[in-house]
mmJSON file of the N, C-alpha and C atoms, coordinates in Angstrom:
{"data_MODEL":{"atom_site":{
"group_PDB":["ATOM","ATOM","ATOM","ATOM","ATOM","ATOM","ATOM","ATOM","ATOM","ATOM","ATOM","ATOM","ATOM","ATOM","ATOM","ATOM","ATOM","ATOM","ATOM","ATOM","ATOM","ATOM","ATOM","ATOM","ATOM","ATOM","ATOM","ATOM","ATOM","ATOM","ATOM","ATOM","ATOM","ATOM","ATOM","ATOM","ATOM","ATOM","ATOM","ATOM","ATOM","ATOM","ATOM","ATOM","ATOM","ATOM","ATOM","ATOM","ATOM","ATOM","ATOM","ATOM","ATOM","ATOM","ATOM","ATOM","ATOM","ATOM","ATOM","ATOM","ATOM","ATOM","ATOM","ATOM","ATOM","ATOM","ATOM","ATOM","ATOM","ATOM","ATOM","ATOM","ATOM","ATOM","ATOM","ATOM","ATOM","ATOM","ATOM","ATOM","ATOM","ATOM","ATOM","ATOM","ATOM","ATOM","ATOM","ATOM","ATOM","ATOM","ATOM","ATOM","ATOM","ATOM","ATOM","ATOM","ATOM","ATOM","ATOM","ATOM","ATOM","ATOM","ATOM","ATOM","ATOM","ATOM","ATOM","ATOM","ATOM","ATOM","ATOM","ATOM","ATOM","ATOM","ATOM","ATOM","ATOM","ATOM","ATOM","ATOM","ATOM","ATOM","ATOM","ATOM","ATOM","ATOM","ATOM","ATOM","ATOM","ATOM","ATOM","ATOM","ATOM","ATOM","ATOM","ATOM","ATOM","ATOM","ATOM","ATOM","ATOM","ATOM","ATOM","ATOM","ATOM","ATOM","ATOM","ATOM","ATOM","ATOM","ATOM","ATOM","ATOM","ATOM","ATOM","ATOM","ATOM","ATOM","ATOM","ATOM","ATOM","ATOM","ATOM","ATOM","ATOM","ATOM","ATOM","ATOM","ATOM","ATOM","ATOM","ATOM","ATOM","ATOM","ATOM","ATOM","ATOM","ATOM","ATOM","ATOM","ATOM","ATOM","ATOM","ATOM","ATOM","ATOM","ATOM","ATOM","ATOM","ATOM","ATOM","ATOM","ATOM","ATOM","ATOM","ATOM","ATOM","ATOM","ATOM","ATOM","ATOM","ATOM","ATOM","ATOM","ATOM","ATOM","ATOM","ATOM","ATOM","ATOM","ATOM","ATOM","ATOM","ATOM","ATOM","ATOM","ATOM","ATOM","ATOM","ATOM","ATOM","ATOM","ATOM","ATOM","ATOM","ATOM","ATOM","ATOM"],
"id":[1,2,3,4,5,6,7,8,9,10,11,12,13,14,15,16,17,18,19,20,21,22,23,24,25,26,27,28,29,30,31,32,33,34,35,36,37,38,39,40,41,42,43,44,45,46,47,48,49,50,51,52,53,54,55,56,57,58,59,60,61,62,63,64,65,66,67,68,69,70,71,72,73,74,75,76,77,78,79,80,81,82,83,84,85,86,87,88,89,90,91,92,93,94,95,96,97,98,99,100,101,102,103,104,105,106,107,108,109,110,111,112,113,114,115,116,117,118,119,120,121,122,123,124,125,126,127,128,129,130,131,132,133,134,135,136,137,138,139,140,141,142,143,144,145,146,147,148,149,150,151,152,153,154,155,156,157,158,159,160,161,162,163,164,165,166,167,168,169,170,171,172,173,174,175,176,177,178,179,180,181,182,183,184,185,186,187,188,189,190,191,192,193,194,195,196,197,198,199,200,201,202,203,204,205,206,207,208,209,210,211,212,213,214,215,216,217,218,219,220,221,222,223,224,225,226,227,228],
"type_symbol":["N","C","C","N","C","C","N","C","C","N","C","C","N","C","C","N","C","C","N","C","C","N","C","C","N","C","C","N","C","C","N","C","C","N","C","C","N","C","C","N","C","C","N","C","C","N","C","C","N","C","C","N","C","C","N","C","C","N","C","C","N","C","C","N","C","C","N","C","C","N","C","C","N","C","C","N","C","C","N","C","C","N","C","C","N","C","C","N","C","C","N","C","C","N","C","C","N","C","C","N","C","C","N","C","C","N","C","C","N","C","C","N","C","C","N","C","C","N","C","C","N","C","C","N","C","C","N","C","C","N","C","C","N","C","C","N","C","C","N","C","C","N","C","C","N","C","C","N","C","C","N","C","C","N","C","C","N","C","C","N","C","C","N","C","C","N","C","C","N","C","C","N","C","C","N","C","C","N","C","C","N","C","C","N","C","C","N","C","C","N","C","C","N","C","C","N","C","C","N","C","C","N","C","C","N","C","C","N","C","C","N","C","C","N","C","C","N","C","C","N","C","C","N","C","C","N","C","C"],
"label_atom_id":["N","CA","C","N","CA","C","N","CA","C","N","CA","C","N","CA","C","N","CA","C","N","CA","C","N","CA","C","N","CA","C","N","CA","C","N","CA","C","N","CA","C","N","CA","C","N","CA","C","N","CA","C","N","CA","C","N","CA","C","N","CA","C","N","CA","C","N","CA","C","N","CA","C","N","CA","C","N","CA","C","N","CA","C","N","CA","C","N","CA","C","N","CA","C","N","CA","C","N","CA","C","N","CA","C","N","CA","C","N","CA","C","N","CA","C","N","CA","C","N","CA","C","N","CA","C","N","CA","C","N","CA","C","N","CA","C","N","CA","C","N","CA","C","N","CA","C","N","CA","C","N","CA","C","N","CA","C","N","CA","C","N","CA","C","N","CA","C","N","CA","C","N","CA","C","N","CA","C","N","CA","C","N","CA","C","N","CA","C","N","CA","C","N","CA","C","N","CA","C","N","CA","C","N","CA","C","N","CA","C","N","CA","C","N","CA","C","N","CA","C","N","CA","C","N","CA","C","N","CA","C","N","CA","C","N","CA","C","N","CA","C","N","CA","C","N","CA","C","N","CA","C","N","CA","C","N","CA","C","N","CA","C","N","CA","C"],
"label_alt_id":[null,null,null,null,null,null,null,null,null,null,null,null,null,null,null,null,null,null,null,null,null,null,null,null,null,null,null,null,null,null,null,null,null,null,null,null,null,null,null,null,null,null,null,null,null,null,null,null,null,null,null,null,null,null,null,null,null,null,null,null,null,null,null,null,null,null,null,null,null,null,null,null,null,null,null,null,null,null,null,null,null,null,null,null,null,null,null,null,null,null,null,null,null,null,null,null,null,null,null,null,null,null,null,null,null,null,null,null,null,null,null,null,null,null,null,null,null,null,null,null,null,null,null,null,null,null,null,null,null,null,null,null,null,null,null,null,null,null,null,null,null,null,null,null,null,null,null,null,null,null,null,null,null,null,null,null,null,null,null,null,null,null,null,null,null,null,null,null,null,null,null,null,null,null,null,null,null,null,null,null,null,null,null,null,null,null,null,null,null,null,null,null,null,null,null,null,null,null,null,null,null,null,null,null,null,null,null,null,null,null,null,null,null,null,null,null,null,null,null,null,null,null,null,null,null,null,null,null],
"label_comp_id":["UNK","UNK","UNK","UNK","UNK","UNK","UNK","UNK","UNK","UNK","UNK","UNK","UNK","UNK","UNK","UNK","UNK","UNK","UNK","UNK","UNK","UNK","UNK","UNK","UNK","UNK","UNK","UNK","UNK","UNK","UNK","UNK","UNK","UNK","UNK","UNK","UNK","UNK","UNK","UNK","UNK","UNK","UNK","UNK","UNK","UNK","UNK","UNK","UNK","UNK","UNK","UNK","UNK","UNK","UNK","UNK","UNK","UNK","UNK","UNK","UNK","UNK","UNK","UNK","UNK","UNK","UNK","UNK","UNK","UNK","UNK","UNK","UNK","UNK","UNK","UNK","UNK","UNK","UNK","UNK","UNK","UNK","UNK","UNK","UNK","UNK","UNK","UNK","UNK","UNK","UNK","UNK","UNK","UNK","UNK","UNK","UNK","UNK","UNK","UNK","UNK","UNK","UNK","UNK","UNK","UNK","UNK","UNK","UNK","UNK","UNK","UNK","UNK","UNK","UNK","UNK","UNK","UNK","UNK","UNK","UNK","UNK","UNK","UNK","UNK","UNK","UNK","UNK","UNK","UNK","UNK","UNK","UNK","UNK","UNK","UNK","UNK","UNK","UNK","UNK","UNK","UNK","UNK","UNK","UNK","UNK","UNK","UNK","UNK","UNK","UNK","UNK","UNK","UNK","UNK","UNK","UNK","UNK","UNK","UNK","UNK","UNK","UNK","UNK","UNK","UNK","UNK","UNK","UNK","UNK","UNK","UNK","UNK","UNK","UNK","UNK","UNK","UNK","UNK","UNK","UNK","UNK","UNK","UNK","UNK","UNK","UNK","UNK","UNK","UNK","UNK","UNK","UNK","UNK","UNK","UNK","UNK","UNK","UNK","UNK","UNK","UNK","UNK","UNK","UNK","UNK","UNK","UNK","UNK","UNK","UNK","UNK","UNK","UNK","UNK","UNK","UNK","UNK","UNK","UNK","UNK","UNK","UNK","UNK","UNK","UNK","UNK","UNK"],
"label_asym_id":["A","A","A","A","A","A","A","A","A","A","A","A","A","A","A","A","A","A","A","A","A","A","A","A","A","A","A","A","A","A","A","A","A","A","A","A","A","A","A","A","A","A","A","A","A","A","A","A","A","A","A","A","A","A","A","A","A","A","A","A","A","A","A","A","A","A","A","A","A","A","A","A","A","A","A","A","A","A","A","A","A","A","A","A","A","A","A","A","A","A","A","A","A","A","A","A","A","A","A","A","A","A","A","A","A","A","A","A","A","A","A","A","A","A","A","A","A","A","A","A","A","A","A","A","A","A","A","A","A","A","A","A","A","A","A","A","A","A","A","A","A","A","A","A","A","A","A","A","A","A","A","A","A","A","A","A","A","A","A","A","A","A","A","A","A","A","A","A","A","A","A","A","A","A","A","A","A","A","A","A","A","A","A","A","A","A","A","A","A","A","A","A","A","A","A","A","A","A","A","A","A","A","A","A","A","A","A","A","A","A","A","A","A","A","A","A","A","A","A","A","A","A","A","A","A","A","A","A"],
"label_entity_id":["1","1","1","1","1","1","1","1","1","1","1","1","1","1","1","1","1","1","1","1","1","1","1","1","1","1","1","1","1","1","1","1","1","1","1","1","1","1","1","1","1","1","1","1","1","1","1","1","1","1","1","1","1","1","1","1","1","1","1","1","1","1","1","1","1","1","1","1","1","1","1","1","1","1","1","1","1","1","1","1","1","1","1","1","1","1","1","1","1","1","1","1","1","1","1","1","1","1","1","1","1","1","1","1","1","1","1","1","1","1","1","1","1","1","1","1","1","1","1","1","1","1","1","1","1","1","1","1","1","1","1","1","1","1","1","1","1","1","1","1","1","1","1","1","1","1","1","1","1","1","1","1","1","1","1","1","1","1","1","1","1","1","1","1","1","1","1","1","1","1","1","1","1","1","1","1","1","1","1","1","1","1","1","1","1","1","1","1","1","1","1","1","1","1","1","1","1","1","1","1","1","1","1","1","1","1","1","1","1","1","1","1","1","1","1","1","1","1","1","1","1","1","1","1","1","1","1","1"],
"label_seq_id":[1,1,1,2,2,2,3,3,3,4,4,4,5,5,5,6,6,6,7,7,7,8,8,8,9,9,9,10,10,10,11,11,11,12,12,12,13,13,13,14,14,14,15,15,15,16,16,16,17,17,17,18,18,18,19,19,19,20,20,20,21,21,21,22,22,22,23,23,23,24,24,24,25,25,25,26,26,26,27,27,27,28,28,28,29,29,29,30,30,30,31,31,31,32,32,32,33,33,33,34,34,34,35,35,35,36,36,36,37,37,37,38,38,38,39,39,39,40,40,40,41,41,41,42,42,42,43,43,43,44,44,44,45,45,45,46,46,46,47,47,47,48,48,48,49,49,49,50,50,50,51,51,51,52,52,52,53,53,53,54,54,54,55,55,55,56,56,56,57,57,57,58,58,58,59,59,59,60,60,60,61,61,61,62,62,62,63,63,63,64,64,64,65,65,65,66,66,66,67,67,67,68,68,68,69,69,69,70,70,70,71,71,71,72,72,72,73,73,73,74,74,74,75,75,75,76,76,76],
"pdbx_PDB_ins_code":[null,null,null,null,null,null,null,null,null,null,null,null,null,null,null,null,null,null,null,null,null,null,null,null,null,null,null,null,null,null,null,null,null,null,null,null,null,null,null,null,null,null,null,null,null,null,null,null,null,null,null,null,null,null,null,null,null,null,null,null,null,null,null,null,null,null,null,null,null,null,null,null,null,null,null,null,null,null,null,null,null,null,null,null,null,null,null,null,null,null,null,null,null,null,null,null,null,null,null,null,null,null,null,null,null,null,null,null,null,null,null,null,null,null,null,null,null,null,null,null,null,null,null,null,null,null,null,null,null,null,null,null,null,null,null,null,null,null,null,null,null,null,null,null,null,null,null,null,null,null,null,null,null,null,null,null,null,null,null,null,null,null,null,null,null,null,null,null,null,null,null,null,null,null,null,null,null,null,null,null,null,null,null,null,null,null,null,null,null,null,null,null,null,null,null,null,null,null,null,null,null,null,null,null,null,null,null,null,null,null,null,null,null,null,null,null,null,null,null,null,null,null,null,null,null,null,null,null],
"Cartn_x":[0.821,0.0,0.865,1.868,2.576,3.409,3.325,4.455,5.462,6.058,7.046,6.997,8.106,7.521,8.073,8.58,8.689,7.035,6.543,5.215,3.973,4.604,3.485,3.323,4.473,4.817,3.892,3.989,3.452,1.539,1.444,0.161,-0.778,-0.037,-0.123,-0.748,-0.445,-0.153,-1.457,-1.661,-2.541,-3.829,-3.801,-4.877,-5.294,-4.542,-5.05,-5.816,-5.284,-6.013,-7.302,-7.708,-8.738,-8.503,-6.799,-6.773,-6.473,-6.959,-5.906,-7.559,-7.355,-8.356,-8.323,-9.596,-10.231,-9.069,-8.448,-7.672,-6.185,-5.831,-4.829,-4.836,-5.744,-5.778,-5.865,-6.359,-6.453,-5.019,-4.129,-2.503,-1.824,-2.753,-1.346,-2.008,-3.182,-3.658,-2.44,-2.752,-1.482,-0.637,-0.339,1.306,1.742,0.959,0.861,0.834,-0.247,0.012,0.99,1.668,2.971,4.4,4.593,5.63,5.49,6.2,5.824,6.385,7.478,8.11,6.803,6.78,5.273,4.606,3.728,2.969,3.076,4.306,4.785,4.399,5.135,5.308,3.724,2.779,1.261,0.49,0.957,0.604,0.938,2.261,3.053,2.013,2.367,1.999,0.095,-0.249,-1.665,-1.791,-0.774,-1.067,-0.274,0.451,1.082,0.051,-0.48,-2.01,-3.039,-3.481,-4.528,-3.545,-2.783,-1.869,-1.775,-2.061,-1.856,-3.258,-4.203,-5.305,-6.178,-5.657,-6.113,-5.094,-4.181,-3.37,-3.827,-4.704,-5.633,-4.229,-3.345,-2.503,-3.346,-2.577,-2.613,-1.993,-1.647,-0.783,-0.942,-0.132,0.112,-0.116,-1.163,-1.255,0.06,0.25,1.263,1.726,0.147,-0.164,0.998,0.381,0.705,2.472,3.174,4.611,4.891,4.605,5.376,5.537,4.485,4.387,5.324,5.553,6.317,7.834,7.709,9.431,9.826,8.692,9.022,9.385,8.973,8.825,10.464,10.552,11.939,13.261,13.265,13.541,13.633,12.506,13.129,13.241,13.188,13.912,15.865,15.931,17.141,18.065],
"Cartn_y":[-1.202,0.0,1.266,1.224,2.338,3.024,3.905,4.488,4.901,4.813,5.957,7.382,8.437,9.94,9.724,9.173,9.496,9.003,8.186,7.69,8.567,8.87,10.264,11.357,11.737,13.351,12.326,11.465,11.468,11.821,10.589,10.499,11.906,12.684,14.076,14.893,14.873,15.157,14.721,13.209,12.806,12.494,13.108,13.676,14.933,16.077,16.915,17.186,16.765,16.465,15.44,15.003,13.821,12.368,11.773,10.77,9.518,10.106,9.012,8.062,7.061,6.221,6.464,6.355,6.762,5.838,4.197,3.759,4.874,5.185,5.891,7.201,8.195,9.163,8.727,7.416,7.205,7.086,6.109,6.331,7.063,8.09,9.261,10.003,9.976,10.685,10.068,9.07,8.392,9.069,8.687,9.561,10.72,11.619,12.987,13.461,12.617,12.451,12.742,11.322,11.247,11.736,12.584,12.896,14.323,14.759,16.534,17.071,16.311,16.655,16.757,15.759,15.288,16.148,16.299,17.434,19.155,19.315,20.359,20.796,19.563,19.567,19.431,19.436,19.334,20.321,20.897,22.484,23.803,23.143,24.065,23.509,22.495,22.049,22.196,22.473,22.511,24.144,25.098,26.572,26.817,25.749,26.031,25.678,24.682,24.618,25.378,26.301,27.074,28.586,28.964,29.643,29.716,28.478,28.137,28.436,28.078,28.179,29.611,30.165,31.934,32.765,32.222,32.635,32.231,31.878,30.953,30.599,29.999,29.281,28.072,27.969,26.795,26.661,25.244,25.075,24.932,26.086,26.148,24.753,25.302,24.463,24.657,23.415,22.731,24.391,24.589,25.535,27.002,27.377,28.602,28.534,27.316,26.679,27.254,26.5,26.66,27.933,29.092,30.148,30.86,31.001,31.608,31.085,29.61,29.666,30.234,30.38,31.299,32.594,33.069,34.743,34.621,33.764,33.917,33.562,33.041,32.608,33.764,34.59,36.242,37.176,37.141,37.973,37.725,36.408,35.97,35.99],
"Cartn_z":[0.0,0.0,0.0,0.101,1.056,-0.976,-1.108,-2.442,-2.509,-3.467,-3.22,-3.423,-2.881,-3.729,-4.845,-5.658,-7.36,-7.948,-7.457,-7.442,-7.066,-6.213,-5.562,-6.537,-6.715,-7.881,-8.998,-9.61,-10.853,-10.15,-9.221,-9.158,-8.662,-8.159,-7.725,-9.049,-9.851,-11.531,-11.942,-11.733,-12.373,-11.793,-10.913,-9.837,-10.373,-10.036,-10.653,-12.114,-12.682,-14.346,-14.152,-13.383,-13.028,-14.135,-13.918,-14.444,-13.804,-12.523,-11.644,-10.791,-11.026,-9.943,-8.949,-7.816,-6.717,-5.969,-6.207,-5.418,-5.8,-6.698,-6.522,-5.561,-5.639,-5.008,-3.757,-3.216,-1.708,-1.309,-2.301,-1.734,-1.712,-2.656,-2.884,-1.291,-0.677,0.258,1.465,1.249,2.615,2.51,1.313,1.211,1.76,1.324,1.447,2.829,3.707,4.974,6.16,5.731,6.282,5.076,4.548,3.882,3.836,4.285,4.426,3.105,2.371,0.767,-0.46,-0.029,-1.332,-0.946,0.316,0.649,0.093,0.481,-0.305,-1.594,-2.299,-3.791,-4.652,-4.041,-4.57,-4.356,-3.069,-2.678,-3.863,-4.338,-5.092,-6.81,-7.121,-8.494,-8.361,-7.183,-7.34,-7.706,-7.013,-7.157,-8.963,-9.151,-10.405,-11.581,-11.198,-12.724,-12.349,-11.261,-10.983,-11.609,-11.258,-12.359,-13.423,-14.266,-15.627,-16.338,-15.515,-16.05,-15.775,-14.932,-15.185,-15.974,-16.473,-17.316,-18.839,-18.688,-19.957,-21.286,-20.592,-21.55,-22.636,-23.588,-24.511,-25.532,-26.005,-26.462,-27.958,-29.261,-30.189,-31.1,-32.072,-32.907,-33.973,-34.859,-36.119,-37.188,-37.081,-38.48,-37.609,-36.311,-35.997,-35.432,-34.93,-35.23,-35.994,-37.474,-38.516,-39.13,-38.801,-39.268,-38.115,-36.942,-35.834,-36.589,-37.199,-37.809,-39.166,-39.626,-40.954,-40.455,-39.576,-39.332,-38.958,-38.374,-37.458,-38.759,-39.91,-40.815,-41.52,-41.727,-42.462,-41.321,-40.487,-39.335,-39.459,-39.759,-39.456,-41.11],
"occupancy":[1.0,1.0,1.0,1.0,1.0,1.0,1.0,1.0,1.0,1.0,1.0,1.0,1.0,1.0,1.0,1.0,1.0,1.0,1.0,1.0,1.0,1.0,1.0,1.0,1.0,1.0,1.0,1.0,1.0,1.0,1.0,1.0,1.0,1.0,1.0,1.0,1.0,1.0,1.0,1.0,1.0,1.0,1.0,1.0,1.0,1.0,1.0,1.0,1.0,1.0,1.0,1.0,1.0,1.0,1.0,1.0,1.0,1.0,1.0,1.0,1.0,1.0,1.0,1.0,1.0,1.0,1.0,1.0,1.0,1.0,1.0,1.0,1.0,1.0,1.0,1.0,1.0,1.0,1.0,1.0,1.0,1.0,1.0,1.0,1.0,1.0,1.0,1.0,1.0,1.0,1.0,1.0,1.0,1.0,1.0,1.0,1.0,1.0,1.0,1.0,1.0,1.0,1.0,1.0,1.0,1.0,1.0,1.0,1.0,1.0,1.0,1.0,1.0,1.0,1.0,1.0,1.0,1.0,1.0,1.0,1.0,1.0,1.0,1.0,1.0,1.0,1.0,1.0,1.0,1.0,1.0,1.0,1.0,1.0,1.0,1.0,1.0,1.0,1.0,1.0,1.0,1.0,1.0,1.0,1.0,1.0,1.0,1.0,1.0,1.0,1.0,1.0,1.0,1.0,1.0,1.0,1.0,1.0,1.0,1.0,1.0,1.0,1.0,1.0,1.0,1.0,1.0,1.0,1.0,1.0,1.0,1.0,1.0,1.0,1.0,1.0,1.0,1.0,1.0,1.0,1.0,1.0,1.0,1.0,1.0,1.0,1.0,1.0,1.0,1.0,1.0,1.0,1.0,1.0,1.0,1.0,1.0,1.0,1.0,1.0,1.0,1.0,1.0,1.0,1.0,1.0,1.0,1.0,1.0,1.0,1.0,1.0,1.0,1.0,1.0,1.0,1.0,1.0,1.0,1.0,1.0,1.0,1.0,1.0,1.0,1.0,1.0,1.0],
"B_iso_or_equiv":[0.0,0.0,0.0,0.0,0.0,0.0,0.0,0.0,0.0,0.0,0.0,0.0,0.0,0.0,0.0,0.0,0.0,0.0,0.0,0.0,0.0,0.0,0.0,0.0,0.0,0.0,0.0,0.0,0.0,0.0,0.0,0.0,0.0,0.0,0.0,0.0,0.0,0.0,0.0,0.0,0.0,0.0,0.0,0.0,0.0,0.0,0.0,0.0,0.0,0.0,0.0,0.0,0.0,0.0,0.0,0.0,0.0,0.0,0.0,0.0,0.0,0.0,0.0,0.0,0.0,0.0,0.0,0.0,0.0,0.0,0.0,0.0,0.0,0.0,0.0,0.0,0.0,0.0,0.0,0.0,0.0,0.0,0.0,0.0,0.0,0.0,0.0,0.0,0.0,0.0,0.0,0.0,0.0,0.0,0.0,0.0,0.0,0.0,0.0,0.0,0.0,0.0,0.0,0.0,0.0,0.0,0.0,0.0,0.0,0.0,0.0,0.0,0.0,0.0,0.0,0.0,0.0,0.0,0.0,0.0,0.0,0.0,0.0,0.0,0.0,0.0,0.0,0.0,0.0,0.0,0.0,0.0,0.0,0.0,0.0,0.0,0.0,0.0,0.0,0.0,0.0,0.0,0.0,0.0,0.0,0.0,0.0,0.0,0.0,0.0,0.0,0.0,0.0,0.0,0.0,0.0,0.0,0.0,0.0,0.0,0.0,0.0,0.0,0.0,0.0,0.0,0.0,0.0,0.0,0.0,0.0,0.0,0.0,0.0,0.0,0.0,0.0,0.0,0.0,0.0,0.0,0.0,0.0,0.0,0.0,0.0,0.0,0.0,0.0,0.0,0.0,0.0,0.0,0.0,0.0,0.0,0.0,0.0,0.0,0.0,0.0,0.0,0.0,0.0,0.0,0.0,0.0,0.0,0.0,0.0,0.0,0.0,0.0,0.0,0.0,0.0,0.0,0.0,0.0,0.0,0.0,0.0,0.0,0.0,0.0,0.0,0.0,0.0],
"pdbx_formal_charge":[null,null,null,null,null,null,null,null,null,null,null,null,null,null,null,null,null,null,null,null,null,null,null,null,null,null,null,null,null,null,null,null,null,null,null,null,null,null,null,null,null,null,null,null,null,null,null,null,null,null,null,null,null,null,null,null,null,null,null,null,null,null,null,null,null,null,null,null,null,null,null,null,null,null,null,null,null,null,null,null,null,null,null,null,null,null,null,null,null,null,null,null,null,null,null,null,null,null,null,null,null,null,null,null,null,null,null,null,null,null,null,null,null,null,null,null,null,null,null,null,null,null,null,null,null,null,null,null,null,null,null,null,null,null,null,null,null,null,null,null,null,null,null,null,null,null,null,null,null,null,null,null,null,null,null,null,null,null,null,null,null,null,null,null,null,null,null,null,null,null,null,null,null,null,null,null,null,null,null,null,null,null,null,null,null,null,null,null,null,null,null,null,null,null,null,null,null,null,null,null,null,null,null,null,null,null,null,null,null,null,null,null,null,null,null,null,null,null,null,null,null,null,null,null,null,null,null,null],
"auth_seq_id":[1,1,1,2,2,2,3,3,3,4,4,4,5,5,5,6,6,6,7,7,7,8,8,8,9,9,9,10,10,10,11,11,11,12,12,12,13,13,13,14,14,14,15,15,15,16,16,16,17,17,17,18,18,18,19,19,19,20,20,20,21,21,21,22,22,22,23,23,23,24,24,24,25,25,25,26,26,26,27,27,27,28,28,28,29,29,29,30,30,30,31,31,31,32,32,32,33,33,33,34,34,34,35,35,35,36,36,36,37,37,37,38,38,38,39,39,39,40,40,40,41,41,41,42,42,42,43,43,43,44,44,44,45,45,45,46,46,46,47,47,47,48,48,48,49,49,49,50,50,50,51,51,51,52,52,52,53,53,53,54,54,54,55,55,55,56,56,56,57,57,57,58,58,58,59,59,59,60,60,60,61,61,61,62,62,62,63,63,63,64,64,64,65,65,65,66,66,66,67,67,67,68,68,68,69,69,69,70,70,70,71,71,71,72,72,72,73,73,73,74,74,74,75,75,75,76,76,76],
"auth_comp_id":["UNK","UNK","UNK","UNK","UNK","UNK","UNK","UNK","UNK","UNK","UNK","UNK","UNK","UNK","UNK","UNK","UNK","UNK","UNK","UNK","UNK","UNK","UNK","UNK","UNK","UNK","UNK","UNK","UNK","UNK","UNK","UNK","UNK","UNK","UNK","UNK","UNK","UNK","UNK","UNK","UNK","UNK","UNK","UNK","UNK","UNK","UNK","UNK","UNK","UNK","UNK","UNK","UNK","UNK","UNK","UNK","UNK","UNK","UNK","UNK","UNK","UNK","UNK","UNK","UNK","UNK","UNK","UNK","UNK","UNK","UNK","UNK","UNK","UNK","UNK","UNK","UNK","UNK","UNK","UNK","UNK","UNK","UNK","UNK","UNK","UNK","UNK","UNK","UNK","UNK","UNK","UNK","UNK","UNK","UNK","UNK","UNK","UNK","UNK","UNK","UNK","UNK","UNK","UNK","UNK","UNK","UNK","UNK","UNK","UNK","UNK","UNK","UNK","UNK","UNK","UNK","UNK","UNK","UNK","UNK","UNK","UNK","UNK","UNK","UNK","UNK","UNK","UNK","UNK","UNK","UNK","UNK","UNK","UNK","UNK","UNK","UNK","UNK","UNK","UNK","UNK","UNK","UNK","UNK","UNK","UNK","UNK","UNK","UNK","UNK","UNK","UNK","UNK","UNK","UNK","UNK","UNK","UNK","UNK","UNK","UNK","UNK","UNK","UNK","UNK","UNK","UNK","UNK","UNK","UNK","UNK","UNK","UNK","UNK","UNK","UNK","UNK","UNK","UNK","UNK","UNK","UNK","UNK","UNK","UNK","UNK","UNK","UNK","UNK","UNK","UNK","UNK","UNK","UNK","UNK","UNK","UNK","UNK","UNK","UNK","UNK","UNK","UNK","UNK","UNK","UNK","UNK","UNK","UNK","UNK","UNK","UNK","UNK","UNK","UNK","UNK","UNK","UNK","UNK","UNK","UNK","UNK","UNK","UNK","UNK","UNK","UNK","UNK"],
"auth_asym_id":["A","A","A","A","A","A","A","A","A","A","A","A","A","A","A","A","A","A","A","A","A","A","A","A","A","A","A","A","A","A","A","A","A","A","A","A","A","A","A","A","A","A","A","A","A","A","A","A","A","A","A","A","A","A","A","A","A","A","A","A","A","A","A","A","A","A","A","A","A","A","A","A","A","A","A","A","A","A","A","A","A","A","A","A","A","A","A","A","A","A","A","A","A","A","A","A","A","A","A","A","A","A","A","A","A","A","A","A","A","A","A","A","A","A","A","A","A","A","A","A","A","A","A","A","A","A","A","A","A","A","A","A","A","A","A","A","A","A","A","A","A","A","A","A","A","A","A","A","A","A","A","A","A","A","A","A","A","A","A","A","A","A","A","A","A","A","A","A","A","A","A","A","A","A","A","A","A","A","A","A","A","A","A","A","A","A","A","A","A","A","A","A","A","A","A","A","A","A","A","A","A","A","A","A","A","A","A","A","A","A","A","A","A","A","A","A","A","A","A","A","A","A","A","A","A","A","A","A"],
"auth_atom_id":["N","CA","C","N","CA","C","N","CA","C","N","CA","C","N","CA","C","N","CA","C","N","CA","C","N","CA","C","N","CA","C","N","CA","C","N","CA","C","N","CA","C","N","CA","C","N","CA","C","N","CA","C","N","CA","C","N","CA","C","N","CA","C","N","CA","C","N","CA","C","N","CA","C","N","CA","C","N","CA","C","N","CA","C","N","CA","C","N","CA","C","N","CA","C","N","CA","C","N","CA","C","N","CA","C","N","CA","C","N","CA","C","N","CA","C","N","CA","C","N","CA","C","N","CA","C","N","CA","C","N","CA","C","N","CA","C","N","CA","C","N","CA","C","N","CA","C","N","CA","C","N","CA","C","N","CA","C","N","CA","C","N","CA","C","N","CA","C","N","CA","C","N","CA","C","N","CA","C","N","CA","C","N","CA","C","N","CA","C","N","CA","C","N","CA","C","N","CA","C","N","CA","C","N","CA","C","N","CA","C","N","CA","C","N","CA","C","N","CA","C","N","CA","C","N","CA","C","N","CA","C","N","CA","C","N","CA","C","N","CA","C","N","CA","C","N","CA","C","N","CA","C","N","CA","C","N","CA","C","N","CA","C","N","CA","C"],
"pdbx_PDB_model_num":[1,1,1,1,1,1,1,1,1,1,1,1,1,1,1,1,1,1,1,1,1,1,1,1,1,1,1,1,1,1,1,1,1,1,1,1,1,1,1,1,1,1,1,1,1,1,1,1,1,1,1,1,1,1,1,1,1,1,1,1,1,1,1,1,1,1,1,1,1,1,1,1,1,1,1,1,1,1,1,1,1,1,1,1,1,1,1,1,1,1,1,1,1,1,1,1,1,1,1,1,1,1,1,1,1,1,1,1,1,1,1,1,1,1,1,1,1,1,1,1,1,1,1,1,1,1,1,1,1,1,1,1,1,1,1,1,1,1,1,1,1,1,1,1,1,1,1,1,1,1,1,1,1,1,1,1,1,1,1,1,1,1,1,1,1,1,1,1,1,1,1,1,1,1,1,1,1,1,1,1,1,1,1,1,1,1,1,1,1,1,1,1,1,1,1,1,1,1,1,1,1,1,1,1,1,1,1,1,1,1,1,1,1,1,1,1,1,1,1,1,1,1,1,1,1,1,1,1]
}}}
């Protein structure tokens, strides 16, 4: 039952995104518990995607790439 934190950090991750099973989030809860590191590190990555998402990031489509390397291509 018990994880590791390299195990934790992922499942931490995949918690937040809602990909992780109800048994996973219960271990990563143990975890978190007793590990004041992991604890930390979810506090932080939880304020870092609530960050991300009032920052209304997203990620560049193929089309708008290839056009950012042309520009840079007659810039250069």
């Amino acid at each position: 039952m018990k994880i590791s934190c390299e195990k934790a950090t992922e499942l931490c991750t995949r918690s937040q995104y809602e990909e992780a099973t109800w048994w996973q989030v219960i271990k990563l809860k143990l975890h978190l518990f007793y590990c004041k590191s992991c604890s930390k590190f979810s506090a932080k990555n939880s304020k870092f995607t609530t960050l991300c998402e009032q920052a209304n990031m997203h990620v560049i489509t193929e089309n708008e790439k290839e056009a950012m390397k042309e520009q840079l291509r007659k810039q250069l």
